[in-house]
Biotite code that builds the C-alpha atoms (Angstrom):
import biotite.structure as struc

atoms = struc.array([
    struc.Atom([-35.234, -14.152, -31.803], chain_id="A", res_id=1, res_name="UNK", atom_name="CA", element="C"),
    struc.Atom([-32.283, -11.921, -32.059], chain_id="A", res_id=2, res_name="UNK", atom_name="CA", element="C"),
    struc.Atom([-31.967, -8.757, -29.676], chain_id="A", res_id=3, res_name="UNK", atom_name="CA", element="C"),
    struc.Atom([-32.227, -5.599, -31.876], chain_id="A", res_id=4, res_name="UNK", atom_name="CA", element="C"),
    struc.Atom([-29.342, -3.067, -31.626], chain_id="A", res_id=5, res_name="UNK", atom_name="CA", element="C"),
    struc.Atom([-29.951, 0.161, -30.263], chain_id="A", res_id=6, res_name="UNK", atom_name="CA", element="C"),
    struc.Atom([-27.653, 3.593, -30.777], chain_id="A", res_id=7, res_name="UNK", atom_name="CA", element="C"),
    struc.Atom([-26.262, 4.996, -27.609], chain_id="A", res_id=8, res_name="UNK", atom_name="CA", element="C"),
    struc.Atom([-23.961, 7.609, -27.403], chain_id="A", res_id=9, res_name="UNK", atom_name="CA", element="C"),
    struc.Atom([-21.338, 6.938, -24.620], chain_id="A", res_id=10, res_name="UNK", atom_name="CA", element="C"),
    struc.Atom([-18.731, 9.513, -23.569], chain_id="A", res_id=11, res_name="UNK", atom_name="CA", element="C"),
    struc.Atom([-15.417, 7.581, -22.184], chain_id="A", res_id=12, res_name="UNK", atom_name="CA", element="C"),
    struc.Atom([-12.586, 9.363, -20.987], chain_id="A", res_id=13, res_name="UNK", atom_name="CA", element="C"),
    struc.Atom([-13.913, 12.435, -22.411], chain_id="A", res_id=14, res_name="UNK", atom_name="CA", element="C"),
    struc.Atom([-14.593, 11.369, -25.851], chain_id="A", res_id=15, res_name="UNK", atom_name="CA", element="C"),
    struc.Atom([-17.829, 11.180, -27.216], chain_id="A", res_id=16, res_name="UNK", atom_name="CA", element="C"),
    struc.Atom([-18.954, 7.807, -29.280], chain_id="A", res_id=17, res_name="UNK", atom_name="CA", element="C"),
    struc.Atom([-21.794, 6.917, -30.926], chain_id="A", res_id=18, res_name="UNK", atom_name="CA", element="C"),
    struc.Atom([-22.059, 3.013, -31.314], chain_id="A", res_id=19, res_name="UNK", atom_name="CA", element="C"),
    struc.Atom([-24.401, 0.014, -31.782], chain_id="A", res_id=20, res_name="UNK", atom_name="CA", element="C"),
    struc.Atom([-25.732, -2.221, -28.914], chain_id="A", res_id=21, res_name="UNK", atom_name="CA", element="C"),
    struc.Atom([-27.770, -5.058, -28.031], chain_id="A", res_id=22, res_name="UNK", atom_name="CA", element="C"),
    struc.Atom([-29.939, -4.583, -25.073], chain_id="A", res_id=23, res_name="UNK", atom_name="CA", element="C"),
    struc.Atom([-28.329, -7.206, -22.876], chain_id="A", res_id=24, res_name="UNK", atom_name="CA", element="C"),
    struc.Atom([-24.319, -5.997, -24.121], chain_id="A", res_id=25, res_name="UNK", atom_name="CA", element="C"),
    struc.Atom([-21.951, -5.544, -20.988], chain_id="A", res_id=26, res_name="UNK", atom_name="CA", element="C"),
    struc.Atom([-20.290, -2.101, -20.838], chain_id="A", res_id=27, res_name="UNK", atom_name="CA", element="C"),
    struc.Atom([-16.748, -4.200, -20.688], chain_id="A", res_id=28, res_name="UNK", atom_name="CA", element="C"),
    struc.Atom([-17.512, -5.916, -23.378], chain_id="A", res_id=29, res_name="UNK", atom_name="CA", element="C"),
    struc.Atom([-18.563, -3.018, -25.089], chain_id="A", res_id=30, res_name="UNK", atom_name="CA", element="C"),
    struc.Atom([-15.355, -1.002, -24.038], chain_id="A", res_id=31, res_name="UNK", atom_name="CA", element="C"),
    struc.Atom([-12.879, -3.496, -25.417], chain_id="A", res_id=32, res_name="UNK", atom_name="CA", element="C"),
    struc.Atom([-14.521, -4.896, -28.832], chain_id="A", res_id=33, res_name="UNK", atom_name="CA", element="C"),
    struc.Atom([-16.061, -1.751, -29.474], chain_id="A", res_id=34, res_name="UNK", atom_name="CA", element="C"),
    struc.Atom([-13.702, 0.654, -28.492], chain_id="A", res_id=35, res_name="UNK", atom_name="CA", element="C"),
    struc.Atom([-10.263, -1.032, -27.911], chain_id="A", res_id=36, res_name="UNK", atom_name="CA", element="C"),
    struc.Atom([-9.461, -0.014, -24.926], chain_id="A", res_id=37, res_name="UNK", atom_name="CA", element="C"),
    struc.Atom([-8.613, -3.247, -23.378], chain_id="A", res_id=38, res_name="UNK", atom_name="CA", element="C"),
    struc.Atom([-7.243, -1.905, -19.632], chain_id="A", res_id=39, res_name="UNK", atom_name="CA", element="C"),
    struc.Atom([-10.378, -3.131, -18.146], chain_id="A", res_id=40, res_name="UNK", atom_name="CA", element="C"),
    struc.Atom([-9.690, -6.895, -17.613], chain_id="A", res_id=41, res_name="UNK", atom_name="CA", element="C"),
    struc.Atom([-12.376, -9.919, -18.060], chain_id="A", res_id=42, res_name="UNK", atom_name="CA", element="C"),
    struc.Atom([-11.238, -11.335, -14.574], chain_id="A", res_id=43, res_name="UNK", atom_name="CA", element="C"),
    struc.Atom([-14.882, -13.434, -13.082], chain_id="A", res_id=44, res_name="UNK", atom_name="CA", element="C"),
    struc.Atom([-17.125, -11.565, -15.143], chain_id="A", res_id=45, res_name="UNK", atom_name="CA", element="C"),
    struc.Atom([-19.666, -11.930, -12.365], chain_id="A", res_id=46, res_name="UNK", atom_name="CA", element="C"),
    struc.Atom([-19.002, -8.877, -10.584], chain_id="A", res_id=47, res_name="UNK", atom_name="CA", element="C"),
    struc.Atom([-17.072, -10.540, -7.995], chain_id="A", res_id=48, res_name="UNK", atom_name="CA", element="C"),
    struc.Atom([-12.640, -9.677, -9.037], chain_id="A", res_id=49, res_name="UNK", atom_name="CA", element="C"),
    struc.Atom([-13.135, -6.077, -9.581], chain_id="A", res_id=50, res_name="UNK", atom_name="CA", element="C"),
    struc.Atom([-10.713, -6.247, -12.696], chain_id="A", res_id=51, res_name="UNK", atom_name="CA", element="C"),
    struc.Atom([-12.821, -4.644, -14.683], chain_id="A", res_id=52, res_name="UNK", atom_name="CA", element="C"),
    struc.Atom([-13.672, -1.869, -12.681], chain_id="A", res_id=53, res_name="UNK", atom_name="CA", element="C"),
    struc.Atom([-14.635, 1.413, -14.575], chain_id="A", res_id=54, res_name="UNK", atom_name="CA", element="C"),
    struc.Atom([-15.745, 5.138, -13.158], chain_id="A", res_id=55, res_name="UNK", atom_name="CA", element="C"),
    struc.Atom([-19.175, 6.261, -14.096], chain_id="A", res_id=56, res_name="UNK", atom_name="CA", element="C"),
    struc.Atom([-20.086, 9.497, -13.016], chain_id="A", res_id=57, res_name="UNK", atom_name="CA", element="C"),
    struc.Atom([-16.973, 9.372, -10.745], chain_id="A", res_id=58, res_name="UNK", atom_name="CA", element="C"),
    struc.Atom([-18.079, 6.079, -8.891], chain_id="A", res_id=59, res_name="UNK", atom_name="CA", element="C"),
    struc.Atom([-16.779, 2.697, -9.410], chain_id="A", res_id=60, res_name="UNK", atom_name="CA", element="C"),
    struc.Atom([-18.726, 0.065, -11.005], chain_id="A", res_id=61, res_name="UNK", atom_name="CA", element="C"),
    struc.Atom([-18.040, -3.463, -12.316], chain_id="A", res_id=62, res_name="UNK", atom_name="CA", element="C"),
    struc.Atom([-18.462, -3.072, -16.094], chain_id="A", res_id=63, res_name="UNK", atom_name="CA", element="C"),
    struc.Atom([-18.721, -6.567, -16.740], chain_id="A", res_id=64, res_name="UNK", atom_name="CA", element="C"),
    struc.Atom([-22.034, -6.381, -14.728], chain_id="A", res_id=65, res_name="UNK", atom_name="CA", element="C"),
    struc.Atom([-23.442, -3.007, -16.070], chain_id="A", res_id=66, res_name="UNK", atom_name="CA", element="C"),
    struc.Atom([-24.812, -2.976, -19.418], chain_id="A", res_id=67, res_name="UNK", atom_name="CA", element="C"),
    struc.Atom([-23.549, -0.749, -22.196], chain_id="A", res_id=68, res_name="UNK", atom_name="CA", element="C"),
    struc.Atom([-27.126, 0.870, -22.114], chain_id="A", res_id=69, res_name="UNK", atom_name="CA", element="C"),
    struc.Atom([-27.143, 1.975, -18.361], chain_id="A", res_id=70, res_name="UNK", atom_name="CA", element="C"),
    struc.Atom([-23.682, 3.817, -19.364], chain_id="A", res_id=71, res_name="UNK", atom_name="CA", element="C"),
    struc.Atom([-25.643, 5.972, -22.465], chain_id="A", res_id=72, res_name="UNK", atom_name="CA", element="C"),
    struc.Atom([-25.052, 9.768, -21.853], chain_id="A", res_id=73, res_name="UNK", atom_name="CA", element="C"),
    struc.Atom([-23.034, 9.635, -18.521], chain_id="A", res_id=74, res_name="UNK", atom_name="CA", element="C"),
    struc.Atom([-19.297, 10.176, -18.402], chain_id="A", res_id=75, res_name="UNK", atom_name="CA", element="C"),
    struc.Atom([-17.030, 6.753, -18.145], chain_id="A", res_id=76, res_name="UNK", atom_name="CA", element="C"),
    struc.Atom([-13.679, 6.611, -17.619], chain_id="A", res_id=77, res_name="UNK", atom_name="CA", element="C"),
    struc.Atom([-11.179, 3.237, -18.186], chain_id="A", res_id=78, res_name="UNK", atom_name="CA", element="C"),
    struc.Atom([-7.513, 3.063, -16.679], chain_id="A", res_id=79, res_name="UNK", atom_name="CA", element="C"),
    struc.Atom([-6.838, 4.415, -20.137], chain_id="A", res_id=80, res_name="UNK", atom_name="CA", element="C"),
    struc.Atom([-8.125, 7.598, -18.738], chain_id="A", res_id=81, res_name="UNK", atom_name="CA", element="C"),
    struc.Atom([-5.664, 7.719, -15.475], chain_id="A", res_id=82, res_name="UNK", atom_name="CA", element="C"),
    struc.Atom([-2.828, 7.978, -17.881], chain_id="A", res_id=83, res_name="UNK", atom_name="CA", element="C"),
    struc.Atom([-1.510, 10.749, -16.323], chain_id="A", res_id=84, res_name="UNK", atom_name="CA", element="C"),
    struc.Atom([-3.616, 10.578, -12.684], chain_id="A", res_id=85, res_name="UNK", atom_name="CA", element="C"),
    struc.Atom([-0.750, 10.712, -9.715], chain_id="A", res_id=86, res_name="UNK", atom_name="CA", element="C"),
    struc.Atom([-2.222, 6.662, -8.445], chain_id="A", res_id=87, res_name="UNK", atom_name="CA", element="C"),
    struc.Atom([-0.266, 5.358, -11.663], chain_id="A", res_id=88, res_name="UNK", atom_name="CA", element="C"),
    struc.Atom([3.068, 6.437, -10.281], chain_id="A", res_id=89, res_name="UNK", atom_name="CA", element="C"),
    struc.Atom([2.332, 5.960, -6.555], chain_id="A", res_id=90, res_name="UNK", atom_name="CA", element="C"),
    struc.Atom([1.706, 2.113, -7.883], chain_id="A", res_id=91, res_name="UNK", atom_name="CA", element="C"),
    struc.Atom([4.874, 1.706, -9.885], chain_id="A", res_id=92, res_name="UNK", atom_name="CA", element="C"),
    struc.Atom([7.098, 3.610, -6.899], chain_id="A", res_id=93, res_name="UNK", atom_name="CA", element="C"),
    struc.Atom([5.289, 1.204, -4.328], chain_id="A", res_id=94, res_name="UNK", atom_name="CA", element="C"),
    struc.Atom([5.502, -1.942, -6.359], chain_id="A", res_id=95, res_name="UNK", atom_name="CA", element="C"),
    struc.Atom([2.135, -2.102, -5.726], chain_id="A", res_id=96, res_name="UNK", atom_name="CA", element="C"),
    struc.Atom([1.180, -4.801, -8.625], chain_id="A", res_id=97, res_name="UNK", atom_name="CA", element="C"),
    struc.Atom([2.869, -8.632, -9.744], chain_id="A", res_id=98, res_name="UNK", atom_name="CA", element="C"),
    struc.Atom([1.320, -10.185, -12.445], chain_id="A", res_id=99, res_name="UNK", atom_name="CA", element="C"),
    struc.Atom([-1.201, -7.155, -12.866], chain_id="A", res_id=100, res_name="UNK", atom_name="CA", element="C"),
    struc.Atom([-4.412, -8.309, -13.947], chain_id="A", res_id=101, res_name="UNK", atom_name="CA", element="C"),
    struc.Atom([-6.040, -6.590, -11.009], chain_id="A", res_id=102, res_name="UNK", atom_name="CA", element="C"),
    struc.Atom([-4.416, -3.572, -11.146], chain_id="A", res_id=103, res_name="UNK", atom_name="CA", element="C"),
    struc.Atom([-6.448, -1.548, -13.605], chain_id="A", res_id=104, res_name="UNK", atom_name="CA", element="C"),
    struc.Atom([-9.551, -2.148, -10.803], chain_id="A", res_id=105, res_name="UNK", atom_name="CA", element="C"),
    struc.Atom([-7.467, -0.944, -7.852], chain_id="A", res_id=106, res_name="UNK", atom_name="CA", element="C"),
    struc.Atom([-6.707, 1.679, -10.052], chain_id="A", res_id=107, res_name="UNK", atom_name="CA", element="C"),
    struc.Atom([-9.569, 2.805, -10.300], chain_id="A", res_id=108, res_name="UNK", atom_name="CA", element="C"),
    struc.Atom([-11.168, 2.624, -6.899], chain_id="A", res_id=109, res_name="UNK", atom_name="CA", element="C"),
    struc.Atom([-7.980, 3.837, -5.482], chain_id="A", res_id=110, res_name="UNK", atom_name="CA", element="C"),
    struc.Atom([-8.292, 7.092, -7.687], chain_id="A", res_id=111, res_name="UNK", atom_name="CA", element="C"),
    struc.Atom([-11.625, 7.612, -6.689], chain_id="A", res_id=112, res_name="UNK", atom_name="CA", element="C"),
    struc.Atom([-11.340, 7.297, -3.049], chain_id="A", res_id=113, res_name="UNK", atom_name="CA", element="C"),
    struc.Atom([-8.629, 9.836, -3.062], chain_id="A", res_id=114, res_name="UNK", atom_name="CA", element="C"),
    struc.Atom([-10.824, 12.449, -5.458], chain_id="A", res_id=115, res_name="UNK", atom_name="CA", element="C"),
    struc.Atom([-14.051, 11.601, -2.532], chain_id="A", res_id=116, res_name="UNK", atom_name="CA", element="C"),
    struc.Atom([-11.426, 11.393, 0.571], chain_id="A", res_id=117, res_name="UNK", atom_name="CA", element="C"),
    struc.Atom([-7.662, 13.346, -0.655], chain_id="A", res_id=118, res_name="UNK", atom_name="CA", element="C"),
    struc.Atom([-7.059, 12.076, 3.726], chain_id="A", res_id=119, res_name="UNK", atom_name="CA", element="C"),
    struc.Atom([-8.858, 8.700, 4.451], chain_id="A", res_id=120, res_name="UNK", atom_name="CA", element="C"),
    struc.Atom([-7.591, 6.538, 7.464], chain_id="A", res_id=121, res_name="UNK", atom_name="CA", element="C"),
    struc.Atom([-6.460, 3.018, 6.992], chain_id="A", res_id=122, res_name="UNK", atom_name="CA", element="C"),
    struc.Atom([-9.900, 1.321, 7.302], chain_id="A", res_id=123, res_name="UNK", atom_name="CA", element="C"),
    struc.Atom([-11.469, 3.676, 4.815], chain_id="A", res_id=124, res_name="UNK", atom_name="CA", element="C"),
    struc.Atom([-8.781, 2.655, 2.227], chain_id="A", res_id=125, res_name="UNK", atom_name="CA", element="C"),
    struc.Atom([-9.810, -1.091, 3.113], chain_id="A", res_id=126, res_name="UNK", atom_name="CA", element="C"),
    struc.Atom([-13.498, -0.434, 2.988], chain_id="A", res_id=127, res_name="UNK", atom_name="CA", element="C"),
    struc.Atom([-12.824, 1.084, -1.022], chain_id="A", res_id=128, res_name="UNK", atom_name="CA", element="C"),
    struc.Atom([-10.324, -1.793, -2.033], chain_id="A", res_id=129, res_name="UNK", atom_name="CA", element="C"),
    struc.Atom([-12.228, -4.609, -0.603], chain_id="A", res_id=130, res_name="UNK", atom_name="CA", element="C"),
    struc.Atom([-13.904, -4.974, -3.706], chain_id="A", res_id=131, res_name="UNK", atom_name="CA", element="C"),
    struc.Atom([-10.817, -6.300, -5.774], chain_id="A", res_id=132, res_name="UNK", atom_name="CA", element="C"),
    struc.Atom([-9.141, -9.256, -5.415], chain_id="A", res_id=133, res_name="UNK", atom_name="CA", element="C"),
    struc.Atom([-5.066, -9.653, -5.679], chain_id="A", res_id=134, res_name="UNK", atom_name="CA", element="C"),
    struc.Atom([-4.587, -13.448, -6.305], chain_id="A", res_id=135, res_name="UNK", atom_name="CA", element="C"),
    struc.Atom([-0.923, -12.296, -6.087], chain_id="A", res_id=136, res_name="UNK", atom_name="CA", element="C"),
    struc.Atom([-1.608, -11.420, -2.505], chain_id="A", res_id=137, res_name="UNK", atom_name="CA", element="C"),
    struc.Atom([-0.053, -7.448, -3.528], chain_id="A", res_id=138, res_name="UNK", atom_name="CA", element="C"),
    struc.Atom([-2.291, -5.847, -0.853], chain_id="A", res_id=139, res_name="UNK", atom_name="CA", element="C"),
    struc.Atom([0.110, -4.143, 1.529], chain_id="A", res_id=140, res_name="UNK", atom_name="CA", element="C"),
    struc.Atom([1.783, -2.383, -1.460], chain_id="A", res_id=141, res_name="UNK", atom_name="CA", element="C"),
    struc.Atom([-1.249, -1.365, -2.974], chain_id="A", res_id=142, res_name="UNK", atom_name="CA", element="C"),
    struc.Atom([-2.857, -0.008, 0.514], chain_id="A", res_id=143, res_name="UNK", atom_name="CA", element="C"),
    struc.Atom([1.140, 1.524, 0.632], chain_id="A", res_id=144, res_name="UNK", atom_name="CA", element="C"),
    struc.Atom([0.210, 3.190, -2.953], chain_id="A", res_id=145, res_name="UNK", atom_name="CA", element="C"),
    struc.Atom([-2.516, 4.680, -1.632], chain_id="A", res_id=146, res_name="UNK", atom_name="CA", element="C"),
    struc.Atom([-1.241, 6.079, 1.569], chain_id="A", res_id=147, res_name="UNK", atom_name="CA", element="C"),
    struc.Atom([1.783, 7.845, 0.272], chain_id="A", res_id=148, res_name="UNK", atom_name="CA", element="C"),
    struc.Atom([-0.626, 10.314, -2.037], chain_id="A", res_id=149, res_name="UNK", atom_name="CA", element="C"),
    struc.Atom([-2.572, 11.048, 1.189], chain_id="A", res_id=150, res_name="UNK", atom_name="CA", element="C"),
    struc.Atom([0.469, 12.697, 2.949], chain_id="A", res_id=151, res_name="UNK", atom_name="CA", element="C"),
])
């Protein structure tokens, strides 16, 4: 039996959308079929890489775990929505990435950790990155990135 599709209306870096789901649809899935916005990145998609971290409701979550219906009337954004968000440049002046597959997720927690703690001390930043994995072994840069908007 084939899961029905249900209408949800999902607002993503402040624009609203009205789309189809199934039930069991991943939000990252949703995100990049759906909506094109393809920053998000299909790293483990078990919840484990963090490259396809997303905000919801300001807080990070792993949209490859979160289904497309939890995210219905609450306010996402994608790395697509840090276009202009101070952590982009801090990144690219820090060198903070290599190959960059796991940059849109440190991205993302980075930018919230800042907007919940503009001053956190170096284990705080390691408690809110731990959660992404750099196979290019980038860490010190991106911890780097993240310091230098804190002064």
């Amino acid at each position: 039996m084939v899961a029905r599709k249900q209408e949800i209306r999902l607002k993503v870096n402040g624009e609203e959308h009205v789309i189809f789901v199934r039930p069991a649809d991943p939000l990252l899935s949703v995100l990049r079929m759906q909506l094109g916005l393809t920053g998000s990145k299909p790293g483990c998609e078990n919840g484990d890489c963090g490259a396809c971290t997303v905000l919801v409701d300001g807080e990070p979550y792993k949209s490859c775990i979160m289904l497309a219906v939890e995210a219905s009337s609450r306010d996402v954004t994608t790395v697509e929505g840090l276009r202009d968000a101070p952590i982009q440049g801090a990144f690219v002046d820090c060198f903070a990435f290599q190959c960059g597959y796991c940059t849109p997720g440190f991205l993302m927690n980075a930018h919230a950790l800042l907007r919940h703690n503009p001053s956190p001390d170096d284990e705080v930043i390691r408690e809110w990155l731990e959660s992404n994995i750099c196979r290019c072994t980038s860490y010190e840069e991106i911890e780097r990135a993240v310091k230098m908007l804190c002064q």
